[in-house]
N, C-alpha and C positions, 0 to 999 in steps of 0.2 A: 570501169567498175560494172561489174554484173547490176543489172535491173534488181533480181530478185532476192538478190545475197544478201544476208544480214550481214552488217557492218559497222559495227556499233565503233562509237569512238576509244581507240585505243593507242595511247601513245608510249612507242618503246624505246627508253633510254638508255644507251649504253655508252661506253667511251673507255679511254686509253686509259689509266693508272693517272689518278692527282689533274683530272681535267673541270673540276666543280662540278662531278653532275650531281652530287648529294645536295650543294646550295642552290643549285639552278632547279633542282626538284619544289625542293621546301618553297620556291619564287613563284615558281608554276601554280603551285597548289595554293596560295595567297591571291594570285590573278583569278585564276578562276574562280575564287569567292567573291572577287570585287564584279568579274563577269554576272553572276548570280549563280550560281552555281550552290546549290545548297554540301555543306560540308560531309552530309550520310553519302551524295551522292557523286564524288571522290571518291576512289579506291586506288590507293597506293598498292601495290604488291613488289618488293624488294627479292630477290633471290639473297642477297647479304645477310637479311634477316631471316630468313629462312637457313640458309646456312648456319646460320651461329646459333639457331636454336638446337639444330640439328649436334652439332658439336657440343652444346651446353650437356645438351641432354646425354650423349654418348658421355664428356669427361665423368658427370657428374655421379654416372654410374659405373663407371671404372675407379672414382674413388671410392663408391660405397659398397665395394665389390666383398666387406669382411659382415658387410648389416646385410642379413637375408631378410628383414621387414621392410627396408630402404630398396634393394632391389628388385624386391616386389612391385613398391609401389611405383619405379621409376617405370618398370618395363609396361607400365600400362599409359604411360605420356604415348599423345599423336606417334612424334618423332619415331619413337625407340619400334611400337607397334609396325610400321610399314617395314621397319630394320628384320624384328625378329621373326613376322610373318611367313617371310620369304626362306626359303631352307638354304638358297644359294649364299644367302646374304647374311642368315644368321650361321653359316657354318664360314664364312669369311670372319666374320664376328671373334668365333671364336677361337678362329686359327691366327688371327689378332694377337687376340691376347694371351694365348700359350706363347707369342713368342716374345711380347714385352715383356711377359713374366720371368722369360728364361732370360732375358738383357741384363735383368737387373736394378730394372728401373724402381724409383719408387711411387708406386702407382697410385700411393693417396695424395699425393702431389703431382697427378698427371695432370696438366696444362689442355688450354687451347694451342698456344705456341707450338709445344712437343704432339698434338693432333694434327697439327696443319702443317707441320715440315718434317715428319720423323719419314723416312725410308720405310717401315716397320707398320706404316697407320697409312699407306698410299692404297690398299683394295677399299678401306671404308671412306677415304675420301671422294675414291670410284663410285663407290655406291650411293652417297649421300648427291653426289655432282648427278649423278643418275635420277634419284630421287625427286628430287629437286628441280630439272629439265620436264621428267615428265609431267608434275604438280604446272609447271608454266603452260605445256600444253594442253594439259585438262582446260586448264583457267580460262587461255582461247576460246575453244571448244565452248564452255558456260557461258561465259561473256557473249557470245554469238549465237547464241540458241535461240534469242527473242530477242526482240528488238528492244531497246533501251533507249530510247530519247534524250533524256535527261542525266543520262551516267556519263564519266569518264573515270577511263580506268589512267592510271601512268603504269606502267610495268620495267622497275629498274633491273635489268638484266640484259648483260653482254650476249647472250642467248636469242634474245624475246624475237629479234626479226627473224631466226629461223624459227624458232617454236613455234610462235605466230606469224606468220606469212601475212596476214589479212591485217597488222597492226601498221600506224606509221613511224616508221623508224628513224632516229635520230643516231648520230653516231658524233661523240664530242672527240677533240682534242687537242692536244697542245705542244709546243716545241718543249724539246728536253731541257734545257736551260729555265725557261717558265716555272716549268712543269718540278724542276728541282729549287727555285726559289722559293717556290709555293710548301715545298717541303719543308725547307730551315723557317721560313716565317710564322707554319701555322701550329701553334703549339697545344690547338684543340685535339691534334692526330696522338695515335696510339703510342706506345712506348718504339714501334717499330717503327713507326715516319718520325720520331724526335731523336733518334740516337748517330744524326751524320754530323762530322766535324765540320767540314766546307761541301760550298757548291758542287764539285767537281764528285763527289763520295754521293752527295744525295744524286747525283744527275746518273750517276754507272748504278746508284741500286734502281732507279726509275727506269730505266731505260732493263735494265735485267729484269725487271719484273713483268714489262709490257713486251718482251723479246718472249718472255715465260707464258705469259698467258695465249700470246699468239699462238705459238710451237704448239700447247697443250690442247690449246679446242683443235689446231689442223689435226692432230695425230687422234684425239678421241674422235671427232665427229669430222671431218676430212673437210671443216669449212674455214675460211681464213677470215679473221677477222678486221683485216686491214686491206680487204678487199671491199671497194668501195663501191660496187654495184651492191653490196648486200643491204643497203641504208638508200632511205630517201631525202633524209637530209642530214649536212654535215658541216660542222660548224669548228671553226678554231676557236679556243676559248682563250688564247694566249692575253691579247687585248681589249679585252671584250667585255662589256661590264656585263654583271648580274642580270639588270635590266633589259638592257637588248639583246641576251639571249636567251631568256626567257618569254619577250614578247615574240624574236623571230620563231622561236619552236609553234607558238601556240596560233601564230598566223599564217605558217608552213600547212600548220597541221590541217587549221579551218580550210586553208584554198584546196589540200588534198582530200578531204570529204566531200569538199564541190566540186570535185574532177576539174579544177582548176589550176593554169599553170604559173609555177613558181620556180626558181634558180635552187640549186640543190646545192653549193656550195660556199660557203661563209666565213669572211674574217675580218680582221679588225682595217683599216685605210692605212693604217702604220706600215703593215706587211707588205704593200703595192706599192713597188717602186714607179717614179717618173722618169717614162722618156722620152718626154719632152721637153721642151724651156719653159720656164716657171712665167714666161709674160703671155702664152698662150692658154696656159691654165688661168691665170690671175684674169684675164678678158672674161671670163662666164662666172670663175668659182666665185669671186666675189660679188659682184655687181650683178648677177643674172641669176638669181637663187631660187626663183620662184617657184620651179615643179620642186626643189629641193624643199622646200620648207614647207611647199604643201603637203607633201610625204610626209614630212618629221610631225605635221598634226597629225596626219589620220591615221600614221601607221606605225611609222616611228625607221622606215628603210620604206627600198624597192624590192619587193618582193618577184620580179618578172624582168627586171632591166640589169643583165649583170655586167659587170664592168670582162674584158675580156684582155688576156693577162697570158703572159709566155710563163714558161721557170725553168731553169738552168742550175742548177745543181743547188734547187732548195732553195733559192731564190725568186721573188715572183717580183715582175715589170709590167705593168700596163702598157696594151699594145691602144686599146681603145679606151675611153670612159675614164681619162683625165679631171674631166670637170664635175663627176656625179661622183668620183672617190675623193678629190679635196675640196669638195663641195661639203659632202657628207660632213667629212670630217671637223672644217670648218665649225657646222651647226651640233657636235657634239656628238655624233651619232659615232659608237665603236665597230658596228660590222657593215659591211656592205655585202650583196652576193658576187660571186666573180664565175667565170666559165675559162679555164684552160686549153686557147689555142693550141699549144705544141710545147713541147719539152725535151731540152735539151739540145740532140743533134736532130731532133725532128723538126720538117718542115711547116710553114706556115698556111693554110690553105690558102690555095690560089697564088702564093710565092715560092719563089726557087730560093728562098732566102731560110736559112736555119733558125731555129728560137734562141740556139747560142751568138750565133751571126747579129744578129738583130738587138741580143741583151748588150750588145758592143758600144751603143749609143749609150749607155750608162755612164755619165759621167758626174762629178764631185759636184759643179756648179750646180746641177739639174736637181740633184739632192739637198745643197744648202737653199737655193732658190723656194725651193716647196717647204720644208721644214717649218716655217713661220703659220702654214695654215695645217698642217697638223696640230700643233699647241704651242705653246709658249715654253720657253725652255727645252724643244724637244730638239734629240738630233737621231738621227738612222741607224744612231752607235748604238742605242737602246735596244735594237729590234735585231741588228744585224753588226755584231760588234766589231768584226773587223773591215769592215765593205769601207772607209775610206781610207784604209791602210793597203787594200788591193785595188781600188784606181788608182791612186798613189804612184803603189808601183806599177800598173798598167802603162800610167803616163810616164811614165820614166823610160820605160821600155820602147815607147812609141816616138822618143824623137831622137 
C-alpha cells in the first residue's frame, strides 16, 4: 500500500445470482454499529438501486408520454436529466421509442419486466449500465479525496473491483443446486425467482442467468467476472451461516487495511472431503481443541492458516489440515479458509503424484468415519449427492 494514498475503507460486494449478498450486507451494516460505528457514518451504495430508479423513472415516463405537464415534470428527475443531457443518449432515447411505438405495444402499461428483457429497450439499458459504472467510479474517486477515518463505505456492485481498484473486494458464491434451493424456499424474491416448479427448472434459470451476466460484462467491458484474481476475497456461501460470513468479510477487510496477511478463499468444513482415517483426525479434533477454540473467542476462524485441499472435477479433499477443518466444525464454525494445491490432472507440488491420483484415497469409510463431527444426522449425500453411489461403483470395479 502506498505511504501517501488515500485509502479510505471501502468494501466491494459482489457475487454470483442467489448467493445472500443482499442479507450478508444488511449483517455487515448491523456489526459495524455494534463495532461503534455511528449509522450517518455507513454509506451503502447499491448499483440495484440505482438501476431501478433509473428504470422507474424511464417506465414512468413512457407511460406518461400522452400528459405534456407529467413529462415535463418527470424529465427534470436526477435520472431522466443525465439521459436527455447527452445528444447520443437522448437520440437512442428516442429511436427507442419510435420503434416500441411502431411494435404495437401498449405503452401506458410499459413494465420494468418488458424494460429489462425487450430486444427493442437493449441501447437504453446500454446506456443506463454506462450511467450507472461511471456514478461508481466518480464515488471512488470522492470517497478518496480526503481522508475519512471514521466512514465505511459498502459498495454492492458486480463492477466495484474494477471501477474501484483501491476498494476491498469480496466476491460470494454458491453451488447451483444451493443456489436453486434458495430459489424455491425463499418466497420474499420477486415474481421472477417464485415462478419455478422444481429444483431442476430454478437451477437451469440460475445457472442461465449467472452464464448471462458473465458473457455480458466479458463482451461490454472485456473483464470476466469469474476470474478470480479480480477479488480479494472469496467465499462459498453454500454452507455458511449469515454470521460467519459476515464476520469473515469484516475481519478480511480490517487485516487488509493493515497490510496484513489473510487466506483469500472460504467455505463451509462440509465441502472438504477426508483422506484420511477418521482415528487420525479424532486424536487432535476432539481432544486437542485448544488453538481451535481460542480462534472461535477472538475471532470466530483462522484467518492465515488455510487448510490445503486438491479438487478433481468440483470436488474438494483435504490434502493437509484435517484437524483445524473437523475441529472447526466440530465447534460450530461454518467456513474455514483453504488454499488449492492442484486440480485435477495437475501435479502436486513437490510430487509426481496427480490431484486426480491422489483424490484416489477417497474412500466410503473415511467419509462415514468423519460425518459424526460435522453434525448430527449429517451425511456427504447433503453436499455431494451422489459421491457414495460413485465409490460404490469405484469399489466394485476395483476387485
Amino acid at each position: 500500500m502506498e505511504e501517501n494514498k488515500i485509502r479510505n475503507k471501502i468494501l466491494a460486494i459482489s457475487g454470483q445470482p442467489v448467493t445472500g449478498k443482499g442479507t450478508n450486507i444488511k449483517a455487515i451494516i448491523e456489526k459495524l454499529k455494534q463495532m461503534g460505528y455511528a449509522e450517518e457514518n455507513i454509506h451503502l451504495e447499491s448499483t440495484g438501486n440505482d438501476f431501478r430508479k433509473y428504470f422507474n423513472a424511464i417506465v414512468e415516463l413512457i407511460q406518461s408520454l400522452d400528459d405534456e405537464e407529467s413529462v415535463k415534470k418527470l424529465t427534470e428527475s436526477k435520472e431522466l436529466k443525465k439521459i436527455f443531457s447527452n445528444s447520443e443518449y437522448r437520440q437512442a432515447f428516442t429511436e427507442t421509442l419510435a420503434i416500441l411505438k411502431k411494435s404495437g405495444l401498449d405503452l401506458s402499461n410499459f413494465n420494468i419486466e418488458q424494460a429489462n428483457n425487450l430486444e427493442e429497450f437493449k441501447k437504453i439499458r446500454k446506456i443506463v449500465d454506462t450511467l450507472i459504472d461511471e456514478g461508481i467510479k466518480e464515488k471512488g474517486i470522492e470517497i478518496n479525496s480526503k481522508r475519512r477515518p471514521d466512514d465505511i463505505w459498502i459498495i454492492d456492485s458486480r463492477l466495484a473491483f474494477y471501477n474501484i481498484p483501491d476498494a476491498f473486494s469480496v466476491r460470494l458464491t454458491a453451488s447451483p443446486d444451493v443456489a436453486a434451493q434458495r430459489l424455491l424456499q425463499d418466497k420474499t424474491r420477486g415474481k421472477e425467482d417464485s415462478k419455478y416448479k422444481d429444483i431442476a427448472e430454478a437451477k437451469e434459470a440460475r445457472e442461465r442467468r449467472r452464464i448471462g451476466e458473465t458473457s455480458r460484462y466479458l463482451q461490454r467491458y472485456g473483464v470476466n467476472l469469474e476470474d478470480e484474481n479480480n477479488y480479494d476475497l472469496i467465499i462459498d456461501t453454500s454452507y455458511s451461516s449469515i454470521n460467519d460470513i459476515s464476520n469473515t468479510i469484516l475481519k478480511c477487510s480490517e487485516l487488509f487495511y493493515q497490510g496484513k496477511q489473510f487466506e483469500k478463499k472460504w467455505t463451509s468444513p462440509k465441502l472438504l472431503l477426508p483422506l484420511q482415517g477418521e482415528r487420525l483426525t479424532y486424536g487432535k479434533a476432539l481432544y486437542d481443541l485448544e488453538e481451535i477454540i481460542q480462534s472461535k473467542k477472538e475471532n470466530g476462524y483462522y484467518a492465515s492458516s488455510p487448510i490445503e485441499i486438491i479438487e478433481v472435477d468440483g470436488v474438494k479433499g483435504i490434502v493437509e489440515g484435517h484437524h483445524r477443518n473437523f475441529g472447526a466444525a466440530y465447534n460450530g464454525l461454518t467456513l474455514v479458509p483453504y488454499t488449492v494445491l492442484a486440480k485435477d490432472d495437475e501435479k502436486l507440488p513437490g510430487k509426481s503424484i496427480t490431484a486426480r491420483q491422489y483424490m484416489q484415497g477417497l474412500t466410503a469409510s473415511k467419509l462415514y468415519g468423519h460425518e459424526e463431527l460435522i453434525g448430527k444426522d449429517f451425511s456427504y449425500e447433503e453436499v455431494y449427492p451422489d459421491i457414495y453411489e460413485k465409490l460404490k461403483q469405484k469399489e466394485q470395479e476395483e476387485r
